[in-house]
N, CA, C and O atoms as CSV, one atom per row, in Angstrom:
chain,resi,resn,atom,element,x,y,z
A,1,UNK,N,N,2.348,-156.683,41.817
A,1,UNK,CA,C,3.646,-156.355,41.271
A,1,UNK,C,C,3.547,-155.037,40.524
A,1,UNK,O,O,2.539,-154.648,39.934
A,2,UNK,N,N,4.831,-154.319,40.623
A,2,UNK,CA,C,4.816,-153.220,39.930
A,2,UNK,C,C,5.135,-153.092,38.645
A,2,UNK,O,O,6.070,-153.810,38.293
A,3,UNK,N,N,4.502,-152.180,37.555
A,3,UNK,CA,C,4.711,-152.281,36.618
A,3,UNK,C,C,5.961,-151.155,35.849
A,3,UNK,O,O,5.712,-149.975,36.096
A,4,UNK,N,N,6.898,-151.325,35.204
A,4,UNK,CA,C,8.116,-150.658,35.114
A,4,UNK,C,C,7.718,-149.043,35.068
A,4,UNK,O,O,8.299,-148.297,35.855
A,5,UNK,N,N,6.653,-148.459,34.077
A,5,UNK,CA,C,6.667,-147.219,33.741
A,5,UNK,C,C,5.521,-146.473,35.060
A,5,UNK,O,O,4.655,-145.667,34.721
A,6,UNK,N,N,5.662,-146.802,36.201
A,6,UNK,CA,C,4.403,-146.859,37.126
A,6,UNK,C,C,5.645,-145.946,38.484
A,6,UNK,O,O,6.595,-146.494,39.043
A,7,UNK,N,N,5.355,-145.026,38.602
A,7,UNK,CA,C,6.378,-144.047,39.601
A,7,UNK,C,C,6.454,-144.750,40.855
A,7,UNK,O,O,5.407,-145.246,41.270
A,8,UNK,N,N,7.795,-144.919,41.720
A,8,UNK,CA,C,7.621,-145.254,42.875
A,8,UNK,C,C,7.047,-144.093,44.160
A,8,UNK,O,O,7.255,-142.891,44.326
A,9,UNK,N,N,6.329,-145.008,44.845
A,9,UNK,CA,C,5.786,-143.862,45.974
A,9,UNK,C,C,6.901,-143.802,46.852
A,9,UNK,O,O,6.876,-142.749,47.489
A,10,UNK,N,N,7.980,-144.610,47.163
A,10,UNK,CA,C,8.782,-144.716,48.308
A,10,UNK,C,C,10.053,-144.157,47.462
A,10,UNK,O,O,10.968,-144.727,48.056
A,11,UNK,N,N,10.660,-143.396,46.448
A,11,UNK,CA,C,11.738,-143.080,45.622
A,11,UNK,C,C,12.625,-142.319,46.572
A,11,UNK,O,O,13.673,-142.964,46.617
A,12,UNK,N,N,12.719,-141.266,47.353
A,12,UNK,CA,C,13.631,-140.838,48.212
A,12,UNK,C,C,14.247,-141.935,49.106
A,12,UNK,O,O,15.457,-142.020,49.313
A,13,UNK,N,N,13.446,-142.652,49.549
A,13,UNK,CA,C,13.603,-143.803,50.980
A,13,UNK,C,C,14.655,-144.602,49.525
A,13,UNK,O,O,15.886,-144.633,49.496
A,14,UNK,N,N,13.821,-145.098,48.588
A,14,UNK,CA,C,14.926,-146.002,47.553
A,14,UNK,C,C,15.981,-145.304,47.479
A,14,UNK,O,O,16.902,-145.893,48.045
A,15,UNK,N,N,16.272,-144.375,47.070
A,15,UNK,CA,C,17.238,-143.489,47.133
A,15,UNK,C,C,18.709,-143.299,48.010
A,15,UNK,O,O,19.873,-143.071,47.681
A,16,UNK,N,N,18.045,-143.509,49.216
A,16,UNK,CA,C,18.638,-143.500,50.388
A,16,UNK,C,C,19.442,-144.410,50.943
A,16,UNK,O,O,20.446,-144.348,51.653
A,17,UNK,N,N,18.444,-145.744,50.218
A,17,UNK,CA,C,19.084,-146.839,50.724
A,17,UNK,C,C,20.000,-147.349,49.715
A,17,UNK,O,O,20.826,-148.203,50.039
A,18,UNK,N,N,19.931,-146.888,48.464
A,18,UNK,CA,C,21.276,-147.190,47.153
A,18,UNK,C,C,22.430,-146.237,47.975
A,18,UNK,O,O,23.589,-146.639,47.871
A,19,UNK,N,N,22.327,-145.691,48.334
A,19,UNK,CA,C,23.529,-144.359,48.855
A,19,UNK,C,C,24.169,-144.957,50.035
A,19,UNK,O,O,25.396,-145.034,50.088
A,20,UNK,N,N,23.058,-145.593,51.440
A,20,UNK,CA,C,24.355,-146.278,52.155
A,20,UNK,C,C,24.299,-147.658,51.533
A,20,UNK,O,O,25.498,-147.753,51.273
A,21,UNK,N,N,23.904,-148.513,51.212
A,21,UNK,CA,C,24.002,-149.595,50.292
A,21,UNK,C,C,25.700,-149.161,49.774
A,21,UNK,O,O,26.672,-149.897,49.941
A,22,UNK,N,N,25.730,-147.701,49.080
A,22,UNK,CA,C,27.461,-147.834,48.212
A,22,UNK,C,C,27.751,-147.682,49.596
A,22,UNK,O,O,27.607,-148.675,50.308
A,23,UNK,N,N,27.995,-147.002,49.918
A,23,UNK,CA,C,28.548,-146.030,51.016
A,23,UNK,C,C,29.403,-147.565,51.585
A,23,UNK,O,O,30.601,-147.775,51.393
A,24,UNK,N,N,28.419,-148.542,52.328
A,24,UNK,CA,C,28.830,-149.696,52.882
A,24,UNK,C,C,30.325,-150.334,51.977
A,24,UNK,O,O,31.545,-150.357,52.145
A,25,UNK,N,N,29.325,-150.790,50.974
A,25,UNK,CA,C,30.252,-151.325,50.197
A,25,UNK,C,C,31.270,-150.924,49.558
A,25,UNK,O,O,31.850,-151.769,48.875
A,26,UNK,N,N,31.909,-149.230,49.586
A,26,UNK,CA,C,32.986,-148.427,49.361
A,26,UNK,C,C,33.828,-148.897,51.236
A,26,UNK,O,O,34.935,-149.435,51.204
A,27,UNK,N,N,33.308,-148.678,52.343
A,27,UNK,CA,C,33.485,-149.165,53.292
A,27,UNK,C,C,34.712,-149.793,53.239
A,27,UNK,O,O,35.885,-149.429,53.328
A,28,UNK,N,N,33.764,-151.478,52.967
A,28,UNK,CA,C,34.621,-152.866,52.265
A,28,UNK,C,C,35.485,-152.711,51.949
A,28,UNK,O,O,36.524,-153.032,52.525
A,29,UNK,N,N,35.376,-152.129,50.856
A,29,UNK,CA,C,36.415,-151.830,49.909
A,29,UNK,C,C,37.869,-151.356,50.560
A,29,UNK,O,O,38.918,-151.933,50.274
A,30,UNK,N,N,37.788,-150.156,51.529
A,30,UNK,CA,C,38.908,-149.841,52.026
A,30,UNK,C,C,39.124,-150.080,53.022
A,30,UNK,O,O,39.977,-149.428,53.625
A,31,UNK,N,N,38.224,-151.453,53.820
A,31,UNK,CA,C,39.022,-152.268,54.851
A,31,UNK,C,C,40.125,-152.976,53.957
A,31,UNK,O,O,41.346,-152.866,54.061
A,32,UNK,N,N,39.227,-153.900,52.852
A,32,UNK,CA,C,40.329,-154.997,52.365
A,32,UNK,C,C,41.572,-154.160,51.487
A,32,UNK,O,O,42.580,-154.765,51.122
A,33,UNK,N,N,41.399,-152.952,51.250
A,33,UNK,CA,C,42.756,-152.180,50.708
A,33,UNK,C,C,43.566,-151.719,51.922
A,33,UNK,O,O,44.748,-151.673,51.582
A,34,UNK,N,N,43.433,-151.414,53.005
A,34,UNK,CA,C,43.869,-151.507,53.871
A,34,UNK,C,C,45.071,-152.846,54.203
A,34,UNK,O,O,46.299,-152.761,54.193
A,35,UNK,N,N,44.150,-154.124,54.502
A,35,UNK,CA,C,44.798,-154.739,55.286
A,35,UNK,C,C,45.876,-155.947,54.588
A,35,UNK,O,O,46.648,-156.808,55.009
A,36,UNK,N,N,45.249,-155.257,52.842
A,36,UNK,CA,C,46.189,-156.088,51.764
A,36,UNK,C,C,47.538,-155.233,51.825
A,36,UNK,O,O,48.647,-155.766,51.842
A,37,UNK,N,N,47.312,-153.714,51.859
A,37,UNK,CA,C,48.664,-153.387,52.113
A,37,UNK,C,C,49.855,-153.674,53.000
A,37,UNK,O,O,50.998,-154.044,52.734
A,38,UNK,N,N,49.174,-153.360,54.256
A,38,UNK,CA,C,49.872,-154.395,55.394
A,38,UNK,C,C,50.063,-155.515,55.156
A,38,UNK,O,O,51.259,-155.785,55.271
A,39,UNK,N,N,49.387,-156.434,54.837
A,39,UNK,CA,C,49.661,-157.941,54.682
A,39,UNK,C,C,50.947,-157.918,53.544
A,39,UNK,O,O,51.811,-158.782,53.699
A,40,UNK,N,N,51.093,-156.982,52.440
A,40,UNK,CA,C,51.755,-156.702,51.777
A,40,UNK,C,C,53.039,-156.531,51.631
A,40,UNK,O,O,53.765,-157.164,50.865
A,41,UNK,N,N,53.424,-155.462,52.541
A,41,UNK,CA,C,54.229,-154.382,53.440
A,41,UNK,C,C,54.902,-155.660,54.236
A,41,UNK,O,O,55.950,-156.226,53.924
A,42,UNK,N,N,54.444,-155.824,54.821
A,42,UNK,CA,C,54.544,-156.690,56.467
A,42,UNK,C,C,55.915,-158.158,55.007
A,42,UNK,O,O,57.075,-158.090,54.600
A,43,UNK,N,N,55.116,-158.853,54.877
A,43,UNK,CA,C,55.631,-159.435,53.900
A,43,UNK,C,C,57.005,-159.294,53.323
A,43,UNK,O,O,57.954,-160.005,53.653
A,44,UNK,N,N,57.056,-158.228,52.345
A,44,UNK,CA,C,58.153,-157.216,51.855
A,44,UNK,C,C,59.601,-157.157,53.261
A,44,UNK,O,O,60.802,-157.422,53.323
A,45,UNK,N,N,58.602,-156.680,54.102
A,45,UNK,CA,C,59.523,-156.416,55.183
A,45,UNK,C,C,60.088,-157.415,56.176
A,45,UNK,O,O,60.944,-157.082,56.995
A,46,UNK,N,N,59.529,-158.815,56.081
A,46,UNK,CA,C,59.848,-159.674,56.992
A,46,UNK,C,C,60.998,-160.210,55.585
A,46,UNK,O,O,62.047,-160.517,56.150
A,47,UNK,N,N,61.120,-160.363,54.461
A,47,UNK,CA,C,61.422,-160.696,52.983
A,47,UNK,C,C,62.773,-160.156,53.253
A,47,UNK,O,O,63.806,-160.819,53.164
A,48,UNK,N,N,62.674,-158.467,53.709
A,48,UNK,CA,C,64.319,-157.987,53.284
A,48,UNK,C,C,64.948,-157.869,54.602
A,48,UNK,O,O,66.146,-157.585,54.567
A,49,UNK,N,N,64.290,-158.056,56.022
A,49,UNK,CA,C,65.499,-158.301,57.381
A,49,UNK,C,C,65.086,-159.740,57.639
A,49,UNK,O,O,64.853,-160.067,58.803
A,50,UNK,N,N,65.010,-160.340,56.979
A,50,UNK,CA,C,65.069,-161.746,57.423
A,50,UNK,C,C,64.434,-162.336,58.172
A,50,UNK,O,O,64.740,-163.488,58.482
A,51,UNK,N,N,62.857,-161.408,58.915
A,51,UNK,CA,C,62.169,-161.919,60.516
A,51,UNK,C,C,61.302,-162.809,60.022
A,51,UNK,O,O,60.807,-162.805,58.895
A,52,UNK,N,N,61.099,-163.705,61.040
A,52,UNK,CA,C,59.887,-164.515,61.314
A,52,UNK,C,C,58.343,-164.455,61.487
A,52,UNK,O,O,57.556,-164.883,62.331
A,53,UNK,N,N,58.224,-163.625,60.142
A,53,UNK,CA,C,56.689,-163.007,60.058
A,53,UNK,C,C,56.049,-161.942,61.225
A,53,UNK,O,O,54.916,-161.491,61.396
A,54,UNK,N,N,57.389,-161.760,61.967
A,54,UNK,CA,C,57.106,-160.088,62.825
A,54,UNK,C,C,56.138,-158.953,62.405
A,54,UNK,O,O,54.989,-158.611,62.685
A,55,UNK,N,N,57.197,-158.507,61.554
A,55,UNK,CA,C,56.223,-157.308,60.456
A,55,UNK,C,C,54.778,-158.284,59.985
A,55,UNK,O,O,53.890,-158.080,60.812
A,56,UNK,N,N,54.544,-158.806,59.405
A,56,UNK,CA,C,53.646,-159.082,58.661
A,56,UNK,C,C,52.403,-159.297,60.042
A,56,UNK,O,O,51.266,-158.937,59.736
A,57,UNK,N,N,52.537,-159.690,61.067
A,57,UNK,CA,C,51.882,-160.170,61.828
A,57,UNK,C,C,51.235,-158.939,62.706
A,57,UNK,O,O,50.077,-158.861,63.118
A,58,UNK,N,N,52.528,-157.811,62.912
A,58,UNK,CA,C,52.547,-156.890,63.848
A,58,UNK,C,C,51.817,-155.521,63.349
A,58,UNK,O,O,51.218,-154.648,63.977
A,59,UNK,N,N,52.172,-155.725,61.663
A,59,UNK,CA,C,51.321,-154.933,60.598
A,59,UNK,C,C,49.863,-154.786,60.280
A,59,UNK,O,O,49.199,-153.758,60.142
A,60,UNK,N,N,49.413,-156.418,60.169
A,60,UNK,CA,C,48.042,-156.656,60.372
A,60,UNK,C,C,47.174,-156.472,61.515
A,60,UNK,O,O,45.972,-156.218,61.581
A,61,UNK,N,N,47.981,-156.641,62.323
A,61,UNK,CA,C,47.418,-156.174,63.765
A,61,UNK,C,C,47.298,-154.624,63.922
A,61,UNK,O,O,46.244,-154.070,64.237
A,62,UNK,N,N,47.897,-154.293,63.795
A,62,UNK,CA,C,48.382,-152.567,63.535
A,62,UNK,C,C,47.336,-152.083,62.785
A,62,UNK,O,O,46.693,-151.193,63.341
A,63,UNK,N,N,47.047,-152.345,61.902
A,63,UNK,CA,C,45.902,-152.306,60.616
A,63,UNK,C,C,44.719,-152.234,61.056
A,63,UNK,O,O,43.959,-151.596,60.328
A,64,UNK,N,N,44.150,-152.786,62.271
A,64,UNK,CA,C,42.931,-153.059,62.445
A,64,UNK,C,C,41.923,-151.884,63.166
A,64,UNK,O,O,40.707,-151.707,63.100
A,65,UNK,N,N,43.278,-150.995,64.056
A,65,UNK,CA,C,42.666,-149.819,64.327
A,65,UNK,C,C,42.597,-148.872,63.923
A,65,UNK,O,O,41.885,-147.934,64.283
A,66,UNK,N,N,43.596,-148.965,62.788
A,66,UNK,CA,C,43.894,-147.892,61.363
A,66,UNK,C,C,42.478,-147.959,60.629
A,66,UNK,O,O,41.813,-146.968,60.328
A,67,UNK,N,N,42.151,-149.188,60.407
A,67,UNK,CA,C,41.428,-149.658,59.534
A,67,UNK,C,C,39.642,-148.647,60.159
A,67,UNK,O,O,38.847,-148.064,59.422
A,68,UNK,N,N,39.583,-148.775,61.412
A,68,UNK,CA,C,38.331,-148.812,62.097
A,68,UNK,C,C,38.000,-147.243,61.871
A,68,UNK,O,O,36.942,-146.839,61.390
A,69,UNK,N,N,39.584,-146.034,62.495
A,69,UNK,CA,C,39.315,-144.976,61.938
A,69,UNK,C,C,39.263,-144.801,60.942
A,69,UNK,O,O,38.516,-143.843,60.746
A,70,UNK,N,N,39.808,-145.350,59.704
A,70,UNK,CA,C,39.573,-144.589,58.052
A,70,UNK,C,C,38.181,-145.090,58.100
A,70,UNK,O,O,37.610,-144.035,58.374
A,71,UNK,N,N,37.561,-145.680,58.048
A,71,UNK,CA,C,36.447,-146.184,58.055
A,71,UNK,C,C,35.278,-145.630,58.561
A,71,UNK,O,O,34.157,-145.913,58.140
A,72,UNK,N,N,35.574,-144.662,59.664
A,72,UNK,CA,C,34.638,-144.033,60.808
A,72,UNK,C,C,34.627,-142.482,60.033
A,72,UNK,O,O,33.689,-141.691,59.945
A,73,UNK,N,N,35.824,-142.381,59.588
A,73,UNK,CA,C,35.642,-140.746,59.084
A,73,UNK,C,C,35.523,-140.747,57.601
A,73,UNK,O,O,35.201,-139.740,56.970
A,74,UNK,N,N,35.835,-142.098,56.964
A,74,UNK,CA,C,34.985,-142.457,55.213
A,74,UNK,C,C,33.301,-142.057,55.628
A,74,UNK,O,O,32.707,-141.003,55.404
A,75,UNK,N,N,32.723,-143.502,56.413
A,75,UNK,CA,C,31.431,-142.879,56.739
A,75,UNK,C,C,30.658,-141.252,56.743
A,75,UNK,O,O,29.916,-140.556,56.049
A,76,UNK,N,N,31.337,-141.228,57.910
A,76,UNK,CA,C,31.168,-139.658,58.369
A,76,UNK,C,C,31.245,-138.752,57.191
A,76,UNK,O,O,30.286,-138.016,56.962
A,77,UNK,N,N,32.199,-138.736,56.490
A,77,UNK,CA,C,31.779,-137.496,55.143
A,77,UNK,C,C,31.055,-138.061,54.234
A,77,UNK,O,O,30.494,-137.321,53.427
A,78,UNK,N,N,30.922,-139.169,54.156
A,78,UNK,CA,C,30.195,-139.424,53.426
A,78,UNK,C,C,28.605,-139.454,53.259
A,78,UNK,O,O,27.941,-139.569,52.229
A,79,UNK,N,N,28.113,-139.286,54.877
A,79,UNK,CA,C,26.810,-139.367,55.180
A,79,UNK,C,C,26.022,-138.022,55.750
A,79,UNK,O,O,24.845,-137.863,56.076
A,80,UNK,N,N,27.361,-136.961,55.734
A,80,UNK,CA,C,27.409,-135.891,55.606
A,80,UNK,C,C,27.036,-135.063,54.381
A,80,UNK,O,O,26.824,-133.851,54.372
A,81,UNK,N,N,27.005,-135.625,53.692
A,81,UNK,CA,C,27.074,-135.290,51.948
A,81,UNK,C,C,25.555,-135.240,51.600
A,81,UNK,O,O,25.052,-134.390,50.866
A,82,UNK,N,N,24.960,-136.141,52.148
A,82,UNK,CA,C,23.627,-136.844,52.246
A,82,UNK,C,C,22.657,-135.669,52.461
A,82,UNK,O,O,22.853,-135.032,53.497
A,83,UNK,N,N,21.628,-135.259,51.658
A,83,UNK,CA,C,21.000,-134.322,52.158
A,83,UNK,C,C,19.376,-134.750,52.274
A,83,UNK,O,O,18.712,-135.270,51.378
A,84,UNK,N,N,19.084,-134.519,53.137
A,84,UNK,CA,C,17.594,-135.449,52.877
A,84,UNK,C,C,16.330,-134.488,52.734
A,84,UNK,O,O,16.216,-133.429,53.351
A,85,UNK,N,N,15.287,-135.060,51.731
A,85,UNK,CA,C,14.936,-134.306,50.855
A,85,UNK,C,C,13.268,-134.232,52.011
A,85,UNK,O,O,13.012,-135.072,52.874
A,86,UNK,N,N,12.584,-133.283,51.744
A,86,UNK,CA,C,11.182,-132.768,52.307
A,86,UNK,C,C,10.012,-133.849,52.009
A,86,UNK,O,O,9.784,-134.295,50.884
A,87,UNK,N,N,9.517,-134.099,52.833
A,87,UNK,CA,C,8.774,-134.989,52.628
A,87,UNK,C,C,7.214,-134.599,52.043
A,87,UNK,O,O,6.344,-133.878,52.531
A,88,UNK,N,N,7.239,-135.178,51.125
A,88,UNK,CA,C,5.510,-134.992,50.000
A,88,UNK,C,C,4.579,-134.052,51.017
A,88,UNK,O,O,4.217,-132.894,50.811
A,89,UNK,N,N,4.315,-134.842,52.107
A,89,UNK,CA,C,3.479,-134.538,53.002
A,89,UNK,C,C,3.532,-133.228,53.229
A,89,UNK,O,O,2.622,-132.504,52.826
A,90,UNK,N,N,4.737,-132.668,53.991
A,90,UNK,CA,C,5.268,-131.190,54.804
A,90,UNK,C,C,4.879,-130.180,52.905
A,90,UNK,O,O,4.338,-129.075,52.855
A,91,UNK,N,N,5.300,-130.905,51.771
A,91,UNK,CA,C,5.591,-129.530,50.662
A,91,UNK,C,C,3.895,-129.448,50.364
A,91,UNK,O,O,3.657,-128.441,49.697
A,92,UNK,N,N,2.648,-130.242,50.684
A,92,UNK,CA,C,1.573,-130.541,50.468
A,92,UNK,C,C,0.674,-129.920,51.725
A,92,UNK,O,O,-0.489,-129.628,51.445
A,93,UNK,N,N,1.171,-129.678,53.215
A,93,UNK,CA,C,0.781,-128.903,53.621
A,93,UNK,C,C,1.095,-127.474,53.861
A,93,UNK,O,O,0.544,-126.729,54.671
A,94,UNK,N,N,2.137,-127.176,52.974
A,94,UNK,CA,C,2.802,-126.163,53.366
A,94,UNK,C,C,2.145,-125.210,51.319
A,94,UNK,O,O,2.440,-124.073,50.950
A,95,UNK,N,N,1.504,-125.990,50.729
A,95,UNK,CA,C,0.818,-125.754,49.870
A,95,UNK,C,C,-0.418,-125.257,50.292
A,95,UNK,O,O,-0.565,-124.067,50.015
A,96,UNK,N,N,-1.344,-125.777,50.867
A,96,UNK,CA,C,-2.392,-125.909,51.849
A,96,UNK,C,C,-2.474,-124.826,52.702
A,96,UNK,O,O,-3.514,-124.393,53.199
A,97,UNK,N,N,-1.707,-124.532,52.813
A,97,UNK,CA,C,-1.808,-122.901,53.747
A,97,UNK,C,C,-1.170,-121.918,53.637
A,97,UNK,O,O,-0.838,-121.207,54.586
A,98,UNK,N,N,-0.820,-121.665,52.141
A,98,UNK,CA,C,-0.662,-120.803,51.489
A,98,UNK,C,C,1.035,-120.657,51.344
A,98,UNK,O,O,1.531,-120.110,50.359
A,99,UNK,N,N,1.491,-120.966,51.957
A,99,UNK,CA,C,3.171,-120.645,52.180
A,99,UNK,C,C,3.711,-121.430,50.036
A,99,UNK,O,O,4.688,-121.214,49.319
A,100,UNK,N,N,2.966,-121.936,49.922
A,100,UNK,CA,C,4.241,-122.148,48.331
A,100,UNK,C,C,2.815,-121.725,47.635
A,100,UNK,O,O,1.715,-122.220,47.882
A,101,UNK,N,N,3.073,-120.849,46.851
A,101,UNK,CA,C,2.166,-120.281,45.664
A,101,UNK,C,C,1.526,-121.209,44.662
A,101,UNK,O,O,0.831,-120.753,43.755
């Protein structure tokens, strides 16, 4: 077991994985804001023309491919953002043969 004040050897990789770890779970987040609006909306709207859960049904459905792109281009900038850092190894041989002073 590791001891708290003891550096991790794997800290970028940890790193990486807290970032899509949020990333995911921001995801979540704006499926179910998504499809509460619709479910919402849909509601509201079956409420003031009088339908038989039309809207609400036709909304949620509607939602799901809405849902898939916000979701695809949340990702996308978001993993874009991501810059990934040099690995120990490459700045240790690149020490090694003179290239970093």
């Amino acid at each position: 077991m590791k001891k708290a004040d003891e550096p991790r050897k794997d800290a970028g990789q940890y790193a990486l994985n807290l970032t899509m770890a949020g990333i995911a779970g921001l995801a979540g987040v704006i499926t179910l804001v998504i499809v509460l609006i619709a479910l919402f909306l849909g509601i509201w709207l079956d409420g003031l023309f009088d339908t038989n859960h039309n809207f609400t049904i036709s909304l949620i459905l509607g939602s799901v491919p809405v849902t898939v792109i916000v979701m695809f281009l949340f990702v996308k900038a978001a993993t874009a953002r991501i810059k990934p850092t040099e690995k120990r190894e490459n700045l240790e041989e690149e020490a090694n043969s003179g290239k970093i002073p």
